[in-house]
N, C-alpha and C positions, 0 to 999 in steps of 0.2 A: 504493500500500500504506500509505503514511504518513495520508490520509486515513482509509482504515476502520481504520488502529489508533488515529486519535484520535476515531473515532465512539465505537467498543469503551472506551475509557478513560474518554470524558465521560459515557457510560452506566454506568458504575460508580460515577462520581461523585455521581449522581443518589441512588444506596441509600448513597453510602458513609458519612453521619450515622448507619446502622443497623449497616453493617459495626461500625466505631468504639462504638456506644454494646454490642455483643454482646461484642469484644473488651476494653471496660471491667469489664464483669461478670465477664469470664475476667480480669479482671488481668494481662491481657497490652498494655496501654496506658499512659501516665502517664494520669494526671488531669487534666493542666491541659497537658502539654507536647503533647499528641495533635495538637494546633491548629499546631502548626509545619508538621505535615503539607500543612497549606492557606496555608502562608507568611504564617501568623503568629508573627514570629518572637521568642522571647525573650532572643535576644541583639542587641549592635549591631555593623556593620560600622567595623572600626577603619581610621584613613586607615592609606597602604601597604601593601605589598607583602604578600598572600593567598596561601596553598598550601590548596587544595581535598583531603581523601582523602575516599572514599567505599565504604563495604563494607556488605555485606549485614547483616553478625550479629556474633556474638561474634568468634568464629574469623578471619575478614577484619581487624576493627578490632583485633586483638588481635597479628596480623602484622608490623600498621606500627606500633605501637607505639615498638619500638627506632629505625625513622626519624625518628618525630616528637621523640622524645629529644633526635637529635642537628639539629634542624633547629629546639628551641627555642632552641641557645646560638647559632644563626644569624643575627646582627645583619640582616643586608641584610630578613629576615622579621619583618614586623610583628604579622601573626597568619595562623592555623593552626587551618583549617574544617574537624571531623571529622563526618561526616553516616555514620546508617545506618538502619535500616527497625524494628530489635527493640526493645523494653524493655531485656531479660536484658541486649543490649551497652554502651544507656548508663548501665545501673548497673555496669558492667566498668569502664567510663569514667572514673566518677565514684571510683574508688580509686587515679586516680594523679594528684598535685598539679602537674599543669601549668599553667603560667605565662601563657603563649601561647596555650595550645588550648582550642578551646570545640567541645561537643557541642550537634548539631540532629540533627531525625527528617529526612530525606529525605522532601521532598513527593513526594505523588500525582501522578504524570507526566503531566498534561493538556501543553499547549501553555502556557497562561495562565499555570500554577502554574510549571512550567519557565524560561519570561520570566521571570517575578516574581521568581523566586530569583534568577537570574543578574544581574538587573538591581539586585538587591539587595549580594549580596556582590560583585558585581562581582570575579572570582578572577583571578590570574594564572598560575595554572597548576592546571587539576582531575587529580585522582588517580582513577582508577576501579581496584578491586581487586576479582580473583578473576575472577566471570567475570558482572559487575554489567552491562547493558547496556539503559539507557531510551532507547528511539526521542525522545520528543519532546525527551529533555535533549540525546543527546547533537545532534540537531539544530540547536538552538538554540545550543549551546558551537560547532559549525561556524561558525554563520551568524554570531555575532560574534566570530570567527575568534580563540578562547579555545585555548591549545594544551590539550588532552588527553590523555591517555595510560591504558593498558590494564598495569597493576602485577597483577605475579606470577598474573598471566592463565592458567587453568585451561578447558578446556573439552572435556567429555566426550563419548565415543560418541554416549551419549545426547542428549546437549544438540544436537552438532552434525548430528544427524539432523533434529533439527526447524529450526537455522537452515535449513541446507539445501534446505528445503520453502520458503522466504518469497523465495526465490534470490535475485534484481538487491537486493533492499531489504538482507538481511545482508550482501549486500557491501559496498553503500553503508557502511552504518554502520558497519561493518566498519575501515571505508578512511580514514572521518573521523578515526578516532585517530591523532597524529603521532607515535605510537610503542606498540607493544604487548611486554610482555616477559615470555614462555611459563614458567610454575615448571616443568613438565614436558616429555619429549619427542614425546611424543602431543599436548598442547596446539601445537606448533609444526604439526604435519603439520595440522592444522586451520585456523590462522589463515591459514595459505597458499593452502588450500582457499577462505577466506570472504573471499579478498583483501586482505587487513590488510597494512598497510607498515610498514618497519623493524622487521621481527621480530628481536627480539636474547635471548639465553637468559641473565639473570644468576644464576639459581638459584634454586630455592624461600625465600624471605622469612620461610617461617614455620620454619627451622635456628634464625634467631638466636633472642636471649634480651637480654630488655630488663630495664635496672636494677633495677626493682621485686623482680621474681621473688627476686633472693638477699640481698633483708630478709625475707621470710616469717617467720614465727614460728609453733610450735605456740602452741595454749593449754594453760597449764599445767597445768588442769583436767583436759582430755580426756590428754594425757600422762601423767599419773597413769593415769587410767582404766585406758587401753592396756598401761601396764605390765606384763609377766608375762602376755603377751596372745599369742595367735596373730590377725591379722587380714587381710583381702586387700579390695580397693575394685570397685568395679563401677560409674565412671563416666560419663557420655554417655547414659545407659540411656533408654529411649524404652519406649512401651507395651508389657507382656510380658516385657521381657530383664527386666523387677525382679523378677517371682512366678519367672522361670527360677533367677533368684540365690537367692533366698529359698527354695528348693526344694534347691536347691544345698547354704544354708548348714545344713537341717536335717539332709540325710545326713552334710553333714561334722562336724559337732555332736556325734555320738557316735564320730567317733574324736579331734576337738579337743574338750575340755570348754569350754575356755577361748576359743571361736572368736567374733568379733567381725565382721559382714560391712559395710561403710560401702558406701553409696551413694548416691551424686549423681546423680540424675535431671535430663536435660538443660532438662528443662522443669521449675522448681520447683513451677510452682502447681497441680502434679498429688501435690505431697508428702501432704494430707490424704487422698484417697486411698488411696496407698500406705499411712500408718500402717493407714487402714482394712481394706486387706487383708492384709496385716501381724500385727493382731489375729486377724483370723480365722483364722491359721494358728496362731494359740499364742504368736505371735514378740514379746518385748518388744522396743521400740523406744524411741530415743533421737530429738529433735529436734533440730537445731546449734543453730540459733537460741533454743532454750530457755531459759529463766534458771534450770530447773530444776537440782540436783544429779543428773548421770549417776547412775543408778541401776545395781548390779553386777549385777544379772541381765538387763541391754541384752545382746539377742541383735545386732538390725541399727541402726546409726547414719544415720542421714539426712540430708545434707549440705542446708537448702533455703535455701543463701544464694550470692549470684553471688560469683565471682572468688575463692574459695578454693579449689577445684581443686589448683590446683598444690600448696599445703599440703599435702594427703594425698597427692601424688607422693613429695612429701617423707619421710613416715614410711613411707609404703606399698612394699613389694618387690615384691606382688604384683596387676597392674589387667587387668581387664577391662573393653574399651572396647566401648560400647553401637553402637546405630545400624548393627550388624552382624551381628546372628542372623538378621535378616530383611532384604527386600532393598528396603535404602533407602543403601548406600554408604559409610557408616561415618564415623569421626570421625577427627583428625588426631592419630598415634600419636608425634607428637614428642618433645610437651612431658612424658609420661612416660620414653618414652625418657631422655630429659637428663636424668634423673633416678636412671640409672640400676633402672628399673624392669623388670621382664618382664612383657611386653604379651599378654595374649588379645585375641583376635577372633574373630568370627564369618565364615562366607565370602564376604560383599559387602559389601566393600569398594574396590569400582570408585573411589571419588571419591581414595584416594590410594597406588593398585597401587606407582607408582614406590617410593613411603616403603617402604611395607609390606614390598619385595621387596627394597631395602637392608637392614633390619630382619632380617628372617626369613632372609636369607644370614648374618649376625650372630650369629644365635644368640636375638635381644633379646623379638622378637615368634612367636605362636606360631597357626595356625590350629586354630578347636574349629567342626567342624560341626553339633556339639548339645548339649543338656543335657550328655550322659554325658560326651563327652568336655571339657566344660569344666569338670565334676566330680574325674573323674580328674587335670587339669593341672593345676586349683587346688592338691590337695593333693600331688602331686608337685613343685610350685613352695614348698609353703610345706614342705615336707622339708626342701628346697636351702637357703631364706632366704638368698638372694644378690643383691647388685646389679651391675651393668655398668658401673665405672667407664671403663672404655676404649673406650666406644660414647659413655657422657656427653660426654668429651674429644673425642671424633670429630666429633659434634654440632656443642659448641661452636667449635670448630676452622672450621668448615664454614661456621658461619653468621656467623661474622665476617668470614670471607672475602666472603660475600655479600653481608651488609649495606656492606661495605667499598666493596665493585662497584656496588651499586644506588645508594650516598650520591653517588659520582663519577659517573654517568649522569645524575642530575637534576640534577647543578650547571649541568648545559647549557643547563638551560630555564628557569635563573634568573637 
């Protein structure tokens, strides 16, 4: 099996100068960093002791975050290799002043490429998070008998229907990791199933809350704006859930005069777009990144810049998290939470049932199975204007205890 997945991969590699140059035009590439992909790399390997993490996207690299915190004041650690596949993550990246850590794209999984990196950073210990799983790396992390391990490890109905078709091969690979550690209790019934060792549960990773988050700052600018304002946010949003909000904001409009809808579209460089249908609804809009002066008659605000997010958790009572009207799984309702926020969603949200079902016992998060009724709980939430401080505290509570658990777990393999 490992042969025809590396037929399958070196055949992609053959068009993947057109992949690359299609996704330059979309802006979903750097410019210059794309090439790390094919291990050319723009940082260097510093002598000593290496901690590999590796996450898919924002979300993932955003997780370990509060690890990496506490494992830059870890003298015996020289340096601290964060790799992931998006754009959007390494400019997440790029807003926290670490000392130690350096960001790279994770190469295209040939064999070669695989070799090449490992023999380059040479790691002593790789982190794989969520539920990240390349045949020909983790191969090759085997074969030069690299420990690895499977962090806050996730894997769904769905996911684990297809390893289960590839049989002897997901086990194998499976089995390579010298430790996997399930965030939920469905992810555990799984690894068991695909043969995985030392399954141990320290909790979901993405409870805690890393330093950064409680400097935030409004700008003063848009604070003003806001002022004397009724407002609600609409997060994560993916194609459709924006013209849903937008739809939303104009019936709520004539019973708020004063109503302000923000929203962060999970993909930015779909923001021009949006203004454009936007317009064509009537709707003035606002851009974050503008140097303009907010204008008073901003109907919808447009977030298109990475890693402020949590900012409007911040002022925001009332979110609506995207990637959930339609069935693609939904986004991870924490980091509102902690914020004391009240959570919408849509009804699929398979990708994090356990959060959600904490949540919605709470009181915190709310299910809308359509337009209407995410109409109706908008303006029933922004009646209330209330936040959950004793769900925030529960949070926090919760993920220091985890992060506490996972910090004492890895000391082992250093």
């Amino acid at each position: 099996m490992i042969i025809i997945y590396r037929l399958l991969i070196n055949f992609i590699l053959i068009f993947s100068p057109l992949i690359i140059l299609f996704r330059l035009l979309k802006k979903k590439e750097h410019p210059l960093r794309f090439r790390e992909k094919f291990t050319l790399f723009s940082h260097k390997r510093k002598g000593g002791k290496l901690i590999w993490f590796h996450g898919a996207s924002v979300g993932e690299i955003l997780s370990v975050v509060p690890l990496i915190e506490k494992f830059e004041k870890n003298k015996n650690i020289n340096q601290i290799l964060v790799t992931s596949s998006t754009l959007s993550s390494s400019k997440i990246f790029d807003r926290y002043n670490f000392k130690k850590t350096i960001h790279q794209f994770f190469p295209i999984d040939t064999n070669f490429f695989s070799k090449r990196f490992l023999s380059y950073w040479k790691p002593n210990l790789a982190i794989f998070i969520d539920s990240e799983i390349w045949p020909n790396m983790l191969t090759n992390l085997k074969k030069k008998s690299i420990t690895h391990i499977l962090l806050n490890a996730r894997i769904t109905k769905k996911s684990f229907k297809r390893w289960k078709k590839l049989g002897l091969f997901s086990k194998k690979l499976f089995n390579n990791f010298t430790a996997t550690y399930p965030q939920n209790l469905e992810t555990i019934k799984y690894l068991k199933q695909l043969n995985a060792k030392k399954i141990k549960k320290l909790g979901n990773l993405k409870f805690s809350q890393n330093s950064y988050d409680s400097r935030i700052t409004i700008n003063k600018k848009l604070k003003k704006f806001l002022k004397d304002k009724k407002y609600w946010c609409a997060t994560s949003t993916h194609e459709g859930e924006e013209l849903i909000c937008a739809n939303t904001h104009l019936k709520l409009q004539k019973k708020y005069k004063n109503l302000i809808t923000i929203i962060i579209p999970r993909h930015v460089q779909r923001t021009a777009q949006l203004e454009n249908d936007f317009q064509k609804m009537n709707l003035k809009t606002h851009i974050h990144s503008s140097k303009n002066i907010i204008d008073r008659r901003t109907q919808i605000y447009i977030v298109d810049t990475y890693g402020e997010t949590k900012l409007f958790f911040k002022i925001c009572k009332v979110i609506f998290l995207g990637k959930s009207l339609s069935s693609m799984g939904g986004q991870n309702p924490l980091e509102p939470a902690r914020y004391g926020c009240k959570v919408m969603h849509g009804p699929y949200v398979s990708n994090f049932k356990e959060i959600y079902k904490l949540l919605d016992k709470n009181n915190i998060s709310f299910k809308v199975n359509n337009a209407n009724q995410l109409l109706n709980k908008i303006d029933n939430l922004l009646k209330k204007n209330i936040r959950s401080k004793d769900m925030k505290n529960k949070i926090n509570i919760l993920g220091d205890l985890i992060l506490k658990k996972t910090l004492e777990e890895l000391k082992s393999f250093l």
